[in-house]
C-alpha positions in Angstrom: 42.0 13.8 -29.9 41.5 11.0 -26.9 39.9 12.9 -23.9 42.9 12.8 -21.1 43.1 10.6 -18.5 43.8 12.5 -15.4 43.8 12.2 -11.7 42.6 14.2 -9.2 46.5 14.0 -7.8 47.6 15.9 -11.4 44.8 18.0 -10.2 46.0 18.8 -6.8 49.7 19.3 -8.1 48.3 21.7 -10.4 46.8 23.4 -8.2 49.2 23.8 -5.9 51.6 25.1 -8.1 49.3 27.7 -9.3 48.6 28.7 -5.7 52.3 28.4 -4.9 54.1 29.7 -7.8 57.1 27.4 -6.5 57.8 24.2 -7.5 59.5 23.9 -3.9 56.7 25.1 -1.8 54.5 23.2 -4.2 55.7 20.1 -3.8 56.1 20.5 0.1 52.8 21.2 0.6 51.6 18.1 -1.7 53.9 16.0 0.7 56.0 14.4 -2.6 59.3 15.2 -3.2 60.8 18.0 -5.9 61.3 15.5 -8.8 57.9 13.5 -8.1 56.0 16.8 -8.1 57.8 17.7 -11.6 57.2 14.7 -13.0 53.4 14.7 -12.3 52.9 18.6 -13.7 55.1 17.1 -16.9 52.8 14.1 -17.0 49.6 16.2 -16.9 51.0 19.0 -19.3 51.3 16.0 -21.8 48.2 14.3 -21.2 46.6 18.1 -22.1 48.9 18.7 -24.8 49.6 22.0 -23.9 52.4 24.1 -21.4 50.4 25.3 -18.3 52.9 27.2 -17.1 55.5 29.6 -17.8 59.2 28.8 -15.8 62.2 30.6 -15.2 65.1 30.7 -12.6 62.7 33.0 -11.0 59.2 32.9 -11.0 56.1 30.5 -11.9 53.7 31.7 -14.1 50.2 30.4 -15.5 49.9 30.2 -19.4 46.6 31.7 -21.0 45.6 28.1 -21.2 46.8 27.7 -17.9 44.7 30.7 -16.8 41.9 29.0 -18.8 42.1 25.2 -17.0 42.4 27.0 -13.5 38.6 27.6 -13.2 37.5 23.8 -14.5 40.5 22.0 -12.2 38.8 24.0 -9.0 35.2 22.7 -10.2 36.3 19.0 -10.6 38.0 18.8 -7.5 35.4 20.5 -5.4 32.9 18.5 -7.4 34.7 15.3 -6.5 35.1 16.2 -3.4 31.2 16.7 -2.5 31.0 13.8 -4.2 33.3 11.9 -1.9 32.0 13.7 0.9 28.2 12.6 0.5 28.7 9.2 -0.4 30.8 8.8 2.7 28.1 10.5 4.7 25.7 7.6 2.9 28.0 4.7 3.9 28.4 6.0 7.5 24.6 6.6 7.6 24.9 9.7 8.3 22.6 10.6 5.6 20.3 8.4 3.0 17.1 7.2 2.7 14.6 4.1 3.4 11.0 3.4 2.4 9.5 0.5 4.0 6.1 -0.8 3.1 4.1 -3.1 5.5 0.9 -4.0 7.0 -1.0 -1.9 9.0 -1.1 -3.5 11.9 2.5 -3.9 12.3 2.8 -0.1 11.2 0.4 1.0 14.1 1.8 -1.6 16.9 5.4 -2.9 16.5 7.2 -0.4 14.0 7.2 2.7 15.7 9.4 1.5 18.4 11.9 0.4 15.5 12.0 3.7 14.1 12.7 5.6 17.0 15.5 3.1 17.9 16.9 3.6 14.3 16.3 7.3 14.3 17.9 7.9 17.6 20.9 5.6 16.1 20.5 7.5 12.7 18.8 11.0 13.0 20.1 12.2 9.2 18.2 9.1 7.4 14.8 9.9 5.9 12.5 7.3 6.9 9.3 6.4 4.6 6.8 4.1 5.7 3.5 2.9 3.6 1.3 1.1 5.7 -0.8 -1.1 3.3 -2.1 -4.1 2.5 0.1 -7.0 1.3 -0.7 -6.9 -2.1 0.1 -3.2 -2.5 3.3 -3.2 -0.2 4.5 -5.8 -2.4 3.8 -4.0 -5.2 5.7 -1.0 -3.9 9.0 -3.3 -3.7 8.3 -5.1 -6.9 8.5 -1.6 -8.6 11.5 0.0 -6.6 9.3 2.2 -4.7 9.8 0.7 -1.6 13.4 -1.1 -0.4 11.6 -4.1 1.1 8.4 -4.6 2.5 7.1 -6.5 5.8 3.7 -8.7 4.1 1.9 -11.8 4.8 2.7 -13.5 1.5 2.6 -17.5 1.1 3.0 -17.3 -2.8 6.5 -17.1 -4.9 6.9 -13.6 -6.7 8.9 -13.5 -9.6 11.9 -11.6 -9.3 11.1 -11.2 -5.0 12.7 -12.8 -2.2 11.4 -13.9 1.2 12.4 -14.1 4.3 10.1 -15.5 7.0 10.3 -12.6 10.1 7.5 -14.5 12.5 4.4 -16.2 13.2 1.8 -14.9 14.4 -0.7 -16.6 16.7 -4.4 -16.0 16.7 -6.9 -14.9 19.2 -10.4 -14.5 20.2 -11.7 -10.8 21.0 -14.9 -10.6 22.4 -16.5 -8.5 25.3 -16.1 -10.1 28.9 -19.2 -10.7 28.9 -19.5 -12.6 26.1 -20.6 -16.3 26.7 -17.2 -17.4 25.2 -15.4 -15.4 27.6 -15.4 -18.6 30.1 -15.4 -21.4 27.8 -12.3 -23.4 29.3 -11.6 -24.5 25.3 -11.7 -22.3 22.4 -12.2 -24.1 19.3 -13.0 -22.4 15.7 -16.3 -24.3 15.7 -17.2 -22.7 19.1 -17.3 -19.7 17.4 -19.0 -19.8 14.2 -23.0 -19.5 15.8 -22.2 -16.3 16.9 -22.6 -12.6 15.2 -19.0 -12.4 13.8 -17.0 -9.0 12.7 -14.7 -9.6 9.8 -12.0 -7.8 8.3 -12.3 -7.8 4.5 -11.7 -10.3 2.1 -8.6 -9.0 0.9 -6.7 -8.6 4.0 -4.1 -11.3 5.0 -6.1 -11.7 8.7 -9.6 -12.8 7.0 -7.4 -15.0 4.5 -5.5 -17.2 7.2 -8.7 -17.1 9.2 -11.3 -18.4 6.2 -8.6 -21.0 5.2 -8.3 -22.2 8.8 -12.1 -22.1 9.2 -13.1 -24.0 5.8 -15.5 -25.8 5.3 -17.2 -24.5 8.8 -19.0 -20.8 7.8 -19.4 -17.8 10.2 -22.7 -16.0 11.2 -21.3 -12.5 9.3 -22.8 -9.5 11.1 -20.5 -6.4 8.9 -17.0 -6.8 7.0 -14.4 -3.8 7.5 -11.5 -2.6 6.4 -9.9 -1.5 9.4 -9.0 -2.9 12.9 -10.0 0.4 14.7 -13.6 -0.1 13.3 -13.4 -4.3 14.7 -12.7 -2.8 18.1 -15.6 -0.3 18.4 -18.0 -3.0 17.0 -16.9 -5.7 19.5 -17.0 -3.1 22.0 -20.5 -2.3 21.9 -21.3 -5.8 21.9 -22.5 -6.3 18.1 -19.9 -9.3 17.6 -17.3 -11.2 18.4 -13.7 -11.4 16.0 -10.5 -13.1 15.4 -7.4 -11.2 15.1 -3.6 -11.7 15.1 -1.6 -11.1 18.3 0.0 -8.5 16.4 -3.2 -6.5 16.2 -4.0 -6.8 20.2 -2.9 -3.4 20.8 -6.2 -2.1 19.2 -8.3 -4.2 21.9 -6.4 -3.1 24.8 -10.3 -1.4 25.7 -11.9 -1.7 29.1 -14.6 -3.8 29.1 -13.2 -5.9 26.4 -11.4 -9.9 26.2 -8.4 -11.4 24.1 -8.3 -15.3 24.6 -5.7 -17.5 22.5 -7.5 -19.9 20.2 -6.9 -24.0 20.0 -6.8 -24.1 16.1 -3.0 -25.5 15.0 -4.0 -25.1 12.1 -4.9 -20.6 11.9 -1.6 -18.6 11.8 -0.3 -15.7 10.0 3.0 -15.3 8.7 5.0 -12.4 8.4 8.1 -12.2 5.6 10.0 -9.2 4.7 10.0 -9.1 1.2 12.6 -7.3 -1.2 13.6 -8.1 -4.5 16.2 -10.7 -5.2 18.1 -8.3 -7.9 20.8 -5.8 -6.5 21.8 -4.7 -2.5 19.7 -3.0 -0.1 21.6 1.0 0.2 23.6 0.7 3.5 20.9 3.0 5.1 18.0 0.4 4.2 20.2 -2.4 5.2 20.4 -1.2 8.5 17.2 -0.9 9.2 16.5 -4.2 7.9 18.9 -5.8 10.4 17.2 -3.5 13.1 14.0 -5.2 12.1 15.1 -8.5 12.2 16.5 -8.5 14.9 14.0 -7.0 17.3 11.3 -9.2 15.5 13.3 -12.3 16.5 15.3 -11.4 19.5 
């Protein structure tokens, strides 16, 4: 026997005539006329094979199997209906859920401010944030983890997409009384005699800035892995560094200087990164366009 193909308006009239016991009242209450309602309980009798109800001149009656089909027909349609119900709630954003993976220094500076703008907007979406390198937030998207990703990437990844957000400017950071505080011109070359505080290899700020600097080489005093750590080491006056105007919150310190540098050539560039395959959910869409928007407006 073919399963039945049924609709959850045979469900309703069912229902309704099982609540009703009255074709009339039935069919009032289901907003169709007497011979439309009929037809549809005759219809969903046949698709079932079997008489659900018993009918007279006087009364409306569930059969056994009837009786028996009562219990499932509440559980679809109540099933359906949360079903409905929370896939509406998804579409008007009224629930769902985003993970975004990006660099830590746009996850310390610039981000917050977005997610309080879309959480105000949006208070029922969960909002998930890795702050990582770019290598590992791409990662994150390239194995569903994360929806999309904000990285410094200038290589193609298979099966990614991206789409450049900004570009971001470089500056000196050095203490004001540094002797390159009041050099009129800051060049790269300027810089390389003195003690120099880099982030690590692997980050995209020490890979723009060795590309821009080749073949000139730095006087290294200590490599880090964390902007936080730069700040406290330029502050007590162990080196000078070179971050991206993205990072400048961290140096915001008395006692400390951020001067734009003349090198064309050093810049970092932001993309957000998802994966070419399938939509963004509504939810992660959104705060996509948030981003966007706020990083170019």
């Amino acid at each position: 026997m073919a399963s039945p193909n049924l609709s959850t308006r045979q469900l309703r009239a069912f229902l309704a005539l099982a609540d009703q016991r009255s074709f009339t009242r039935a069919a009032t209450a289901c907003h169709l006329s007497q011979p439309a309602f009929s037809a549809l309980i005759r219809t969903l009798e046949s698709e079932l094979r079997t008489r659900l109800f018993d009918r007279d001149t006087r009364s409306v009656q569930l059969t056994a199997e009837g009786r028996l089909f009562e219990t499932s027909a509440r559980q679809l349609l109540g099933d359906f209906g949360v079903a409905v119900s929370d896939l509406s709630d998804h579409v008007e954003r009224r629930k769902g859920r985003v993970h975004v993976a990006a660099l830590p220094s746009l996850a310390a500076g610039w981000l917050p401010a977005i997610f309080a703008e879309f959480k105000a907007a949006w208070p029922g979406i969960e909002l998930n944030l890795s702050d990582f390198l770019s290598d590992p937030c791409i990662d994150l998207v390239r194995s569903g983890k994360a929806d999309f990703a904000l990285a410094s990437t200038g290589a193609s990844h298979a099966g990614l997409s991206t789409q450049l957000l900004c570009t971001d400017q470089f500056y000196l950071v050095c203490r004001k009384d540094h002797p390159l505080a009041s050099e009129k011109v800051l060049t790269l070359k300027k810089l390389t005699p003195y003690p120099f505080i880099h982030m690590s290899r692997n980050s995209s700020v020490r890979q723009a800035l060795d590309a821009a600097l080749h073949p000139l080489q730095t006087n290294t005093l200590l490599e880090v892995d964390q902007l936080a750590t730069v700040t406290g080491m330029v502050q007590a006056g162990l080196g000078i560094s070179v971050v991206p105007a993205l990072t400048l919150f961290h140096f915001e310190r008395e006692g400390l200087l951020t001067r734009p540098l003349a090198a064309k050539n050093l810049t970092r560039k932001i993309y957000v990164v998802r994966r070419q395959e399938g939509s963004l959910s509504v939810a992660a869409q959104a705060l996509h366009d948030l981003i966007v928007l706020r990083m170019r407006g």
